[in-house]
VEXVEXBA-996545 format. One line per 4 residues: number of its first residue (from 1); for each residue x, y, z of N, C-alpha, C. Coordinates in Angstrom, 3 decimals, decimal comma. Layout:
BEGIN
NUM	X Y Z X Y Z X Y Z; ...
// end
This chain:
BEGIN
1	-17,641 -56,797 2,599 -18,593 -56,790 3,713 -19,033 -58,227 4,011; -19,123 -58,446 5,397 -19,782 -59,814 5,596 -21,249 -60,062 5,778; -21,405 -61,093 4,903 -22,329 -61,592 4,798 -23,391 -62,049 5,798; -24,684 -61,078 6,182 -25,122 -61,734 7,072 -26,139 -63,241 6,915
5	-26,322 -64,090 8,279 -26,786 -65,274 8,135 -28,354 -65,532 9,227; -29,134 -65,614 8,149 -30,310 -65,965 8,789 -30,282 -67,885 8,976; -30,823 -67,849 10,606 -31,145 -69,425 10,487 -33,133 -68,783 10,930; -33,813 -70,237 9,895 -34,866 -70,065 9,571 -35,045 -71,760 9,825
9	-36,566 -71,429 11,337 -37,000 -73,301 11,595 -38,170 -73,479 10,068; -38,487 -74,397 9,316 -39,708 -75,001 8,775 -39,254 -74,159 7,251; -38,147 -73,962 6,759 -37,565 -73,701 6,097 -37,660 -74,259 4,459; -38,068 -75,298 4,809 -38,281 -76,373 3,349 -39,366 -76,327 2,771
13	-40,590 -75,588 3,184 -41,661 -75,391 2,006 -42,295 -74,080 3,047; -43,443 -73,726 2,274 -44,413 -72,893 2,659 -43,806 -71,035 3,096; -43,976 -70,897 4,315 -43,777 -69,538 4,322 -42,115 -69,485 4,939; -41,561 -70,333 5,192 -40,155 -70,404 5,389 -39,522 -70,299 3,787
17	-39,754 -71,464 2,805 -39,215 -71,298 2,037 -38,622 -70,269 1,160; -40,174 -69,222 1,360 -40,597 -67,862 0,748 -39,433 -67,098 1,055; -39,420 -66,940 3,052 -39,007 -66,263 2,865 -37,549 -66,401 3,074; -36,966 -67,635 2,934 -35,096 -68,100 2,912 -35,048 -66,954 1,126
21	-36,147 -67,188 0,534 -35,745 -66,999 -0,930 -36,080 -65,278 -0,978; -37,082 -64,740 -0,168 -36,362 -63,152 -0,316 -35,409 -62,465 0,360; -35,056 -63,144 1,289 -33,632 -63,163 1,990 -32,810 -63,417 1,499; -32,036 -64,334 0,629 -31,008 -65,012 0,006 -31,022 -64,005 -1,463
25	-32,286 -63,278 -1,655 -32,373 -62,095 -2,687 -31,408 -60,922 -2,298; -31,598 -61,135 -1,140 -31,487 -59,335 -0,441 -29,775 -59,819 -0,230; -28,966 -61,007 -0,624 -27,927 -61,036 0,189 -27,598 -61,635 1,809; -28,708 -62,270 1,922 -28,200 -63,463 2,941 -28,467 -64,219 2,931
29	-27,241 -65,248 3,696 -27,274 -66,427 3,542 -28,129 -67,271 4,562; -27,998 -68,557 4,378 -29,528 -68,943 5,110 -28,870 -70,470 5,821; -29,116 -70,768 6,913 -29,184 -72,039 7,612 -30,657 -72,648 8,200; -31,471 -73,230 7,356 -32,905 -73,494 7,228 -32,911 -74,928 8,284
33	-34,159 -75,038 8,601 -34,230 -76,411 9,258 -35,488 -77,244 8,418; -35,550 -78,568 8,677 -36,459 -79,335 7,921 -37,412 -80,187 8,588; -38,198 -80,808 8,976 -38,869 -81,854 9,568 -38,413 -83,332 9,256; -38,687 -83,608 7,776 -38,914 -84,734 7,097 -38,696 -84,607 5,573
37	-39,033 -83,803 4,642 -38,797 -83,517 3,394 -37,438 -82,957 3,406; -36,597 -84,101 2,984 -34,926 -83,767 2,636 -34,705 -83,603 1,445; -35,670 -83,561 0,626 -35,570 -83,902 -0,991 -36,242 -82,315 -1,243; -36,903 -81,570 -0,306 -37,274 -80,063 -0,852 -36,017 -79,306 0,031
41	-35,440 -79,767 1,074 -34,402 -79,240 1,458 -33,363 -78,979 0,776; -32,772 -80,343 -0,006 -32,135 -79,829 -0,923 -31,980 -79,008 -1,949; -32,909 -78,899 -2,450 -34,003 -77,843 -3,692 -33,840 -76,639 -3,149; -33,991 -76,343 -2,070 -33,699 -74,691 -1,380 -32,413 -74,749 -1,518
45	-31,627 -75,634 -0,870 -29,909 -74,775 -1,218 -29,631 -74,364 -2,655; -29,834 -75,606 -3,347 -30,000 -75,037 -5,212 -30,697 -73,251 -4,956; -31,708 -73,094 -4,307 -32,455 -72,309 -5,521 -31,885 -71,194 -4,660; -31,163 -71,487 -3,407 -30,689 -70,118 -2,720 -28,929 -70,175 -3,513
49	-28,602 -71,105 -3,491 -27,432 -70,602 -4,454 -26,864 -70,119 -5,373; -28,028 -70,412 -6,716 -28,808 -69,477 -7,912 -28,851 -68,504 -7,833; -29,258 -67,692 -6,141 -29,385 -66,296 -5,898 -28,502 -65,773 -5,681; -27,148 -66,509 -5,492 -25,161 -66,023 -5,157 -25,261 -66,290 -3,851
53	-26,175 -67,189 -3,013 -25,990 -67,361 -1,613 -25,111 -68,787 -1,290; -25,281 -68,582 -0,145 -24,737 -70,002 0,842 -26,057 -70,172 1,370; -25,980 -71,949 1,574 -26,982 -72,455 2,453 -27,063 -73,412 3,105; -27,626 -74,378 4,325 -27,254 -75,063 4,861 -28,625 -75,395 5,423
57	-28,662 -76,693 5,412 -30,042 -77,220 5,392 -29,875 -78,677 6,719; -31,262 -78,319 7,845 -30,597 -79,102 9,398 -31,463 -80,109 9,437; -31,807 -81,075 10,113 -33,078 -81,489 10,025 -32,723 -81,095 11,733; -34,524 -80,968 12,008 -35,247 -80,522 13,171 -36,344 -80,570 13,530
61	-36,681 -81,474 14,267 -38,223 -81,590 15,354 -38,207 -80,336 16,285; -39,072 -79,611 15,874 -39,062 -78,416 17,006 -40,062 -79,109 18,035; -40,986 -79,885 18,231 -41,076 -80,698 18,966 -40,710 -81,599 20,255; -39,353 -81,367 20,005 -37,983 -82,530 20,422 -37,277 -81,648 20,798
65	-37,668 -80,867 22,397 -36,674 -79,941 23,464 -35,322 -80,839 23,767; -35,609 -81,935 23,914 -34,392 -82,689 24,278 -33,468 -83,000 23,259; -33,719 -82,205 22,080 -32,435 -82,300 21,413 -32,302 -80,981 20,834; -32,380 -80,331 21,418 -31,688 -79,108 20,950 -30,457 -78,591 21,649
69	-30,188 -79,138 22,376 -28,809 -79,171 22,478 -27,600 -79,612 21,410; -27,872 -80,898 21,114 -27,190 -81,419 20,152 -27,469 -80,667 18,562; -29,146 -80,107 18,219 -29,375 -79,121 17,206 -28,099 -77,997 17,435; -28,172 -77,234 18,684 -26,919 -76,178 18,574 -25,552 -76,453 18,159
73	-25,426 -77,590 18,823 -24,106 -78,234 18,128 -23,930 -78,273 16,422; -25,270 -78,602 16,124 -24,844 -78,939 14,475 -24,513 -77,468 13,997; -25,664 -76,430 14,621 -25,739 -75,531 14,085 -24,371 -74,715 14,285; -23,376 -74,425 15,048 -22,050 -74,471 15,568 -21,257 -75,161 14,449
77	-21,242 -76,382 14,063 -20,669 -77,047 12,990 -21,040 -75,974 11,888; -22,230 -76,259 11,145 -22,566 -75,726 9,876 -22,239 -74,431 9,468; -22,102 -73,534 10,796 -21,746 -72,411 10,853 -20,259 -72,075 10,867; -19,557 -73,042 10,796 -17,738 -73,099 10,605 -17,410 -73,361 9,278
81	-18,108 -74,447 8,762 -17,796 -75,529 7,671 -18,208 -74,722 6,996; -19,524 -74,350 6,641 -20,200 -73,636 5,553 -20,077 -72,447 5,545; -20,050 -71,536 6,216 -19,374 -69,922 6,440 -18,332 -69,321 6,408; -17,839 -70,155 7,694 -16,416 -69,553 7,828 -17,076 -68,924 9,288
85	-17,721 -68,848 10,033 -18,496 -67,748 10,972 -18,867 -68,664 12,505; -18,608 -67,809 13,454 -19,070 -68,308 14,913 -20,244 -67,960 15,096; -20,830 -66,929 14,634 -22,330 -66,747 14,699 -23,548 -66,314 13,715; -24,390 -66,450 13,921 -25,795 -66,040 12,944 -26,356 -64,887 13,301
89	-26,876 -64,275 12,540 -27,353 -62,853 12,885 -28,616 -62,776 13,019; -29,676 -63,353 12,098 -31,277 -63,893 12,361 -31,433 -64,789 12,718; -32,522 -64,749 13,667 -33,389 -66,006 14,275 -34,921 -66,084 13,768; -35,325 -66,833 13,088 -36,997 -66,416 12,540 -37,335 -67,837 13,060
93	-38,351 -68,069 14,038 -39,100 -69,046 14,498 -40,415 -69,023 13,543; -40,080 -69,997 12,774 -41,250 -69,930 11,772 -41,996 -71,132 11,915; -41,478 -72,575 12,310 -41,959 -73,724 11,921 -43,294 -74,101 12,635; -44,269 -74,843 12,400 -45,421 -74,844 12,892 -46,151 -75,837 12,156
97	-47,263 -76,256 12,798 -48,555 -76,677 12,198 -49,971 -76,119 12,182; -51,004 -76,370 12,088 -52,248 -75,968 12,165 -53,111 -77,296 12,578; -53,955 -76,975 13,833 -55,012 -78,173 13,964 -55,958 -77,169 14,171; -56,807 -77,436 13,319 -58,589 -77,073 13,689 -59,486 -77,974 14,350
101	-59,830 -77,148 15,278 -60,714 -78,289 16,185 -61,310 -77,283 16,985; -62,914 -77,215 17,654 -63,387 -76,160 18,162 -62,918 -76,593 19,930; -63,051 -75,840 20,785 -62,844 -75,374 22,632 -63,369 -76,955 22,757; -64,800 -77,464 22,454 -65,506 -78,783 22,773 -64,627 -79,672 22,346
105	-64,175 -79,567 21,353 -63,578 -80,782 20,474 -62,204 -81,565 20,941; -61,348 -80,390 21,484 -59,845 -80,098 21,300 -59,764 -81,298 22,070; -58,828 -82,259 21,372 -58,560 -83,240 22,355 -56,990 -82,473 23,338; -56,418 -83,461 24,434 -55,505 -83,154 25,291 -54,452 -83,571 24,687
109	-54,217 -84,709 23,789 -53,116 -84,782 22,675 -53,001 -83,470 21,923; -53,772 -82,912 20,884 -53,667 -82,225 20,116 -53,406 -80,726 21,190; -54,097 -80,757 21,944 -53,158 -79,344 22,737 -51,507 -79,500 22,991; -51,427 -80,912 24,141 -49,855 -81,189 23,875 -49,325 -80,790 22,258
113	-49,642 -81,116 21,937 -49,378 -81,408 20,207 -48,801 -79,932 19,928; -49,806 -79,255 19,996 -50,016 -77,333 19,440 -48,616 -76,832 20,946; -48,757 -77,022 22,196 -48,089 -76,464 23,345 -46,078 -76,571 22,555; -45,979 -77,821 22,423 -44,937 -78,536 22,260 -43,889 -78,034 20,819
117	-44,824 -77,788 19,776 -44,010 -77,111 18,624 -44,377 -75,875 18,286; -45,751 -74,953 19,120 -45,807 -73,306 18,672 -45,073 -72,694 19,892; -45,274 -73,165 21,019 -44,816 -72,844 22,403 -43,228 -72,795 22,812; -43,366 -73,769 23,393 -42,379 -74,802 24,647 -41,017 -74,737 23,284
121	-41,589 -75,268 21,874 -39,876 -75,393 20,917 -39,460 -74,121 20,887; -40,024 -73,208 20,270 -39,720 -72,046 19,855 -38,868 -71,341 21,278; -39,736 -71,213 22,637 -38,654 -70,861 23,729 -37,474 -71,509 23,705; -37,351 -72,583 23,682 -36,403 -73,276 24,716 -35,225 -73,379 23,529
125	-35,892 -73,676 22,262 -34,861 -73,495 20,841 -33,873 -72,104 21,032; -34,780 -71,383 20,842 -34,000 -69,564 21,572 -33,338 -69,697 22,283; -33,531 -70,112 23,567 -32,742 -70,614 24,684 -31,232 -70,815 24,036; -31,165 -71,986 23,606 -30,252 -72,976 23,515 -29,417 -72,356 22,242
129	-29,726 -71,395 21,272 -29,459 -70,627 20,147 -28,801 -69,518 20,798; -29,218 -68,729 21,835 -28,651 -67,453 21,921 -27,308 -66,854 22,295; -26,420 -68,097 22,647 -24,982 -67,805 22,676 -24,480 -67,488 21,125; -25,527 -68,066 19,900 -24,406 -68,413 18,824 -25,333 -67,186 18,128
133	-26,322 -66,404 18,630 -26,577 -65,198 18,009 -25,696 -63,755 18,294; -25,626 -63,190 16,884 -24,445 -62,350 17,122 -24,952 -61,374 18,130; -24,061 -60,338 18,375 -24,449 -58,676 19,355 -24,880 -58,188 17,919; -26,245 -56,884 18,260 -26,761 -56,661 17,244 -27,841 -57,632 16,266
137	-28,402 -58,404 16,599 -28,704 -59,188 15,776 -30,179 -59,116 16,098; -31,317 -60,246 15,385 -32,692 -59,683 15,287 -33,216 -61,203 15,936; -34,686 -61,074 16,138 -35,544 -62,451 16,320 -36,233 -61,768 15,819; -37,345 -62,798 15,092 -38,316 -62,543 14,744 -39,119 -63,846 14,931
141	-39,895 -63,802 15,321 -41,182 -64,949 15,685 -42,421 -64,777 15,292; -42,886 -65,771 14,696 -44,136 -66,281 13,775 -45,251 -66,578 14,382; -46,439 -65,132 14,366 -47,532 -65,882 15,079 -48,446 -65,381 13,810; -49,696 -64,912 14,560 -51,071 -65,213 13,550 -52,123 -64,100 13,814
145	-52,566 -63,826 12,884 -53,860 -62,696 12,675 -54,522 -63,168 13,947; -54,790 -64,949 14,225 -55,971 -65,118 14,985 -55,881 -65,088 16,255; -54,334 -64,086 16,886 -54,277 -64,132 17,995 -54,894 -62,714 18,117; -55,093 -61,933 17,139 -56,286 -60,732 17,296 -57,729 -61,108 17,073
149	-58,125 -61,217 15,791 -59,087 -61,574 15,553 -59,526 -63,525 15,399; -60,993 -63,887 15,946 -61,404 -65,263 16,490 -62,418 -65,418 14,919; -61,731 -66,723 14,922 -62,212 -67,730 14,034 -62,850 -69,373 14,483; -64,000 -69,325 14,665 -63,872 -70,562 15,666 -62,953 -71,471 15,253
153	-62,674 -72,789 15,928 -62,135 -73,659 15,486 -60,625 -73,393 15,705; -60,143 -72,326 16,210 -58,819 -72,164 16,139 -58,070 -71,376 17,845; -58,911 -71,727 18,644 -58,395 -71,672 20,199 -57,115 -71,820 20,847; -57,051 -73,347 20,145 -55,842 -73,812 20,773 -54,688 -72,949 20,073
157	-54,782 -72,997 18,752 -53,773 -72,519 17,952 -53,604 -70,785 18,415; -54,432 -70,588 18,241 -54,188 -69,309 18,663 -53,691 -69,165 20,305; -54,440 -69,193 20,838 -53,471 -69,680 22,383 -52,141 -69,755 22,507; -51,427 -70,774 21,629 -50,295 -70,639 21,370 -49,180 -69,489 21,235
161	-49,935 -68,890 20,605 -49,565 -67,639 19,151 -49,529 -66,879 20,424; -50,317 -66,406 20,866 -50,957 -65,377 21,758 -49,412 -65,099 23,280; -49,584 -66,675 23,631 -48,328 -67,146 24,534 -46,870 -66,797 23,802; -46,726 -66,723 22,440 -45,445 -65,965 21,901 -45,204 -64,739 21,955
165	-46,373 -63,872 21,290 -46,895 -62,640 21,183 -46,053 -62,066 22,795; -46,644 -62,863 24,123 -45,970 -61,847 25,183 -44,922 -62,289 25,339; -44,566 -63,840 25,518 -42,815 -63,981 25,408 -41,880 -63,120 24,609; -42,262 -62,561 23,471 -41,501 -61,486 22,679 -41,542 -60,689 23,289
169	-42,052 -59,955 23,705 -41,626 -58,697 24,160 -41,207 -59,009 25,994; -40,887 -59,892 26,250 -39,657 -60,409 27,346 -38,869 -60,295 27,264; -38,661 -61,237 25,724 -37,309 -61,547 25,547 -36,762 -60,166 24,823; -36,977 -59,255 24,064 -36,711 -58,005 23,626 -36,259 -56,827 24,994
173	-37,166 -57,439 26,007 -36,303 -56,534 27,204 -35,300 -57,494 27,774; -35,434 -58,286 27,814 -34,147 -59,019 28,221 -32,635 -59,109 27,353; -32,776 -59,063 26,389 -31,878 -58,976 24,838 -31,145 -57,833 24,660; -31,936 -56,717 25,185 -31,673 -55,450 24,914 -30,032 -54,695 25,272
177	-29,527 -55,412 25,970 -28,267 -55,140 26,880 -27,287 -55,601 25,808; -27,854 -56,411 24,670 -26,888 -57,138 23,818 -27,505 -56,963 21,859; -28,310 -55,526 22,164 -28,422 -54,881 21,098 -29,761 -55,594 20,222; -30,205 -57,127 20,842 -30,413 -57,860 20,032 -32,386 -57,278 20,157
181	-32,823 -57,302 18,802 -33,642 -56,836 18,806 -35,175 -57,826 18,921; -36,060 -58,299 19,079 -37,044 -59,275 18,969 -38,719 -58,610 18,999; -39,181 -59,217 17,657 -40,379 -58,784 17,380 -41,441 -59,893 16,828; -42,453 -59,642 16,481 -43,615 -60,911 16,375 -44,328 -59,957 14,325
185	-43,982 -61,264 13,867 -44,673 -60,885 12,725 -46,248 -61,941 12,710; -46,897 -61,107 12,586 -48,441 -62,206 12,302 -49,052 -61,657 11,368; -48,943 -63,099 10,715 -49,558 -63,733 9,186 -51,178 -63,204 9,485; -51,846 -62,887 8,145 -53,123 -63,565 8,072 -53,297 -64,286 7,386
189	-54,761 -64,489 7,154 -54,417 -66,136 5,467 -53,585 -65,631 4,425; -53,222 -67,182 4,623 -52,509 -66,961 3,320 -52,639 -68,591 2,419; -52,511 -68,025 1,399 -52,505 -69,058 0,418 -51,324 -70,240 0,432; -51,326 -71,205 1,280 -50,152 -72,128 1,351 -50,856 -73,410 1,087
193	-49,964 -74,780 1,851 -50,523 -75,724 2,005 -50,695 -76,299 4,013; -50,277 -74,537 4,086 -50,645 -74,916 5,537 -52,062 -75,089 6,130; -52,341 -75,686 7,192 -53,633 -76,503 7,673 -54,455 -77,312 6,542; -53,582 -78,197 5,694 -54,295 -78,842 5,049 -54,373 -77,575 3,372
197	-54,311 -76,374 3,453 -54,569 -76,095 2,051 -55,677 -75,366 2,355; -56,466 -74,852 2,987 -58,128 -75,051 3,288 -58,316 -73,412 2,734; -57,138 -72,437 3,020 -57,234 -71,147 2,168 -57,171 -70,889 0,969; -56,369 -71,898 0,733 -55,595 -72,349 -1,056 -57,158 -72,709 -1,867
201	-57,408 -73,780 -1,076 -58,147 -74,398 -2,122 -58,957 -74,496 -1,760; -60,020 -74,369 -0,756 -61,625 -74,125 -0,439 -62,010 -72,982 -1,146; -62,797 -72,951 -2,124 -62,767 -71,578 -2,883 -64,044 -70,773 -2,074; -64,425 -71,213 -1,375 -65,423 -70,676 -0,533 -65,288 -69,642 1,083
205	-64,032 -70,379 1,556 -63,143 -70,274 2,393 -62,381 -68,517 1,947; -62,102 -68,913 0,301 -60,952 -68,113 0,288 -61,797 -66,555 -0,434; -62,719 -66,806 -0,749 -63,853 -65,174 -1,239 -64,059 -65,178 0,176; -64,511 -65,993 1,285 -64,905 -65,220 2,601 -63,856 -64,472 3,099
209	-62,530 -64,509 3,188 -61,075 -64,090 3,696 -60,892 -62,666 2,822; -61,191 -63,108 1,354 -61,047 -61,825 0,390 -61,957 -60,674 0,867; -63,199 -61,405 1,043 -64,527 -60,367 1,294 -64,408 -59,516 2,684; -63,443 -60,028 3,904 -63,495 -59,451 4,584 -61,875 -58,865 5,006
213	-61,138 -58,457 3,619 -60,320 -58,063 3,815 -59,426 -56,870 2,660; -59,359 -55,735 3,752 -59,575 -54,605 3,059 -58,704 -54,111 1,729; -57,930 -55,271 1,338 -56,980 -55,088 0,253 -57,758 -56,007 -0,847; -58,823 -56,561 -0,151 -59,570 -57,259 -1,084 -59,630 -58,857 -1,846
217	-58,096 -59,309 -1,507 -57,595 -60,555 -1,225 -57,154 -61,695 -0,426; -56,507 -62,557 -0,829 -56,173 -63,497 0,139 -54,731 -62,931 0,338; -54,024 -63,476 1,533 -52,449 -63,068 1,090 -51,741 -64,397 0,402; -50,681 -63,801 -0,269 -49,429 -64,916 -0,732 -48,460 -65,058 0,111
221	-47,388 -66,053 -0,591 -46,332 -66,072 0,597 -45,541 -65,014 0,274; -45,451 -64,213 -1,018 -44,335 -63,504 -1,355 -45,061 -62,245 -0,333; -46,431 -62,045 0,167 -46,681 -61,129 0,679 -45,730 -61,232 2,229; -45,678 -62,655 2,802 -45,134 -62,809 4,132 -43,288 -62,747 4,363
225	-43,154 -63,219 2,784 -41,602 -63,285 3,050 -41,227 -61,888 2,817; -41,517 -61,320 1,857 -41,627 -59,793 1,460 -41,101 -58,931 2,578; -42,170 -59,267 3,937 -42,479 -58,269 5,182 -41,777 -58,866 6,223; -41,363 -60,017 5,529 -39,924 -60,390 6,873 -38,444 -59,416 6,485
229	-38,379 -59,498 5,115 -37,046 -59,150 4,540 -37,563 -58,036 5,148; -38,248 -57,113 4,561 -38,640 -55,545 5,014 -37,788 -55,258 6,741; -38,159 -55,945 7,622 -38,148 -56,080 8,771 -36,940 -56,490 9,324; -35,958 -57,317 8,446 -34,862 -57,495 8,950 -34,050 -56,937 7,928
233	-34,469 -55,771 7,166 -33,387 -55,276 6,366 -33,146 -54,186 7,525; -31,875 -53,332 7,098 -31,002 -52,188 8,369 -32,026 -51,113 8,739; -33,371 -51,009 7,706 -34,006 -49,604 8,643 -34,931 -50,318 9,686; -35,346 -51,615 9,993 -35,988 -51,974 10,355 -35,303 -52,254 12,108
237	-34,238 -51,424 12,321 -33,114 -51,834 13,265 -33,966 -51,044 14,883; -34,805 -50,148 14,493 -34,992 -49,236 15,790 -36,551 -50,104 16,021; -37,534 -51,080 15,854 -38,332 -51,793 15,586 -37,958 -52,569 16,755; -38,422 -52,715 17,912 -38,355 -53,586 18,944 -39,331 -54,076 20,341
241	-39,767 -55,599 20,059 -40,594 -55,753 21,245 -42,629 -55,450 20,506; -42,308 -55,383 19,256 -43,920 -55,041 18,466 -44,275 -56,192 17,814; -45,399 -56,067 17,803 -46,362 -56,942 16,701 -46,347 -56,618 15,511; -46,255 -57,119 14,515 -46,590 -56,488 13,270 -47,337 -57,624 12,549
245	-48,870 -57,015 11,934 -49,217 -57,448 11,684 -49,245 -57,474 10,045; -49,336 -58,791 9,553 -49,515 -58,618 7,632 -50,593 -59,484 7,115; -51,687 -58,566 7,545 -52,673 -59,387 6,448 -53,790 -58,600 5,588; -52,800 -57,379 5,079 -53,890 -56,700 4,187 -54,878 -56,402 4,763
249	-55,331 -56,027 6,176 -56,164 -55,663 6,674 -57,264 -56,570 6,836; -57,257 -57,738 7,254 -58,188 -58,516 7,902 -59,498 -58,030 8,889; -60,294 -58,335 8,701 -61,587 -57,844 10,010 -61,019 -56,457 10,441; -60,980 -55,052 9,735 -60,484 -53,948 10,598 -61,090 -53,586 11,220
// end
């Protein structure tokens, strides 16, 4: 049987890493992208190969629309050399940042900033990806608890999220003619080193998140990668155009 191939953006630490590594559990192989840390990039192909996988590690500014053209190209390469294969079967738009800053605060950089790599990359990346996604195949895109529930300080970001949230279910009717399925997984906290750590390690931060959440904790990443695999394993195939949310029940 062939091996299917997830490509995964922000791949080299945090909730990408997680979940290349319960994927590469379950039997697939992984084409991850990186920012800047080439030295944890490498460390994922090790630790996905350990698991009997293949892996292939890109660097990528999701940032940087004007090169994703030439990104498809590599990804076209990597996908010959390292496979044997013309196409990938997952798409998980995961890569991202976090800026906190309240509605008053938000400067017009830092919106560009948030528009440019939760927004504008993630479309136009898809875009430029969807010839080399197979028939049958999945998206899944990365948004956030806080495009339901408001936390001050997090507008812009959420805004973002919110602007994916309906592009998914576009692109899921648009896709549909070609089997390909597209859905929105949103995180709640979770324990990373994303936005600085501030869930991780504000211990004040992280009993308020516990206290108001009905499983009683914070989440992990194994909770997020967990509920990706879930989602792109074969029962998860009739699943199309939804939100799904994973955060142990946040603010119910």
């Amino acid at each position: 049987m062939t091996r299917k191939i997830a490509l995964i953006t922000g791949a080299s630490r945090g909730l990408g890493k997680n979940t290349a590594l319960h994927l590469a559990a379950q039997g697939i192989d992984i084409i991850g992208t990186y920012h800047s840390q080439a030295g944890e990039a490498q460390a994922l192909i090790g630790e996905v190969e350990r698991l009997g996988g293949r892996a292939a590690m890109l660097q990528l500014d999701v940032s940087a629309s004007s090169r994703f053209d030439a990104f498809a190209t590599q990804v076209a390469e990597a996908l010959a050399s390292t496979f044997g294969r013309e196409r990938f079967d997952f798409l998980i738009n995961n890569a991202g940042i976090g800026i906190y800053a309240s509605c008053a605060e938000t400067t017009e950089a830092q919106f560009d900033q948030l528009v440019n790599i939760q927004l504008k990359g993630p479309f136009f990346l898809t875009q430029k990806l969807l010839p080399l996604i197979a028939e049958q195949g999945r998206i899944l895109n990365i948004s956030t608890g806080l495009a339901r529930f408001t936390l001050p300080g997090y507008a812009a970001y959420a805004a973002m999220k919110g602007g994916i949230e309906v592009w998914t279910r576009y692109l899921a009717k648009e896709l549909g003619p070609r089997g390909i399925t597209v859905n929105v997984l949103a995180p709640g906290a979770i324990e990373t080193d994303f936005g600085g750590g501030v869930v991780r390690d504000n211990n004040e931060v992280n009993q308020y998140i516990a206290a108001n959440t009905a499983l009683g904790r914070v989440g992990l990443p194994d909770d997020i990668g967990g509920a990706i695999a879930v989602l792109l394993a074969d029962g998860g195939r009739w699943i199309n155009g939804q939100r799904i949310e994973a955060s142990g029940g946040m603010f119910l």
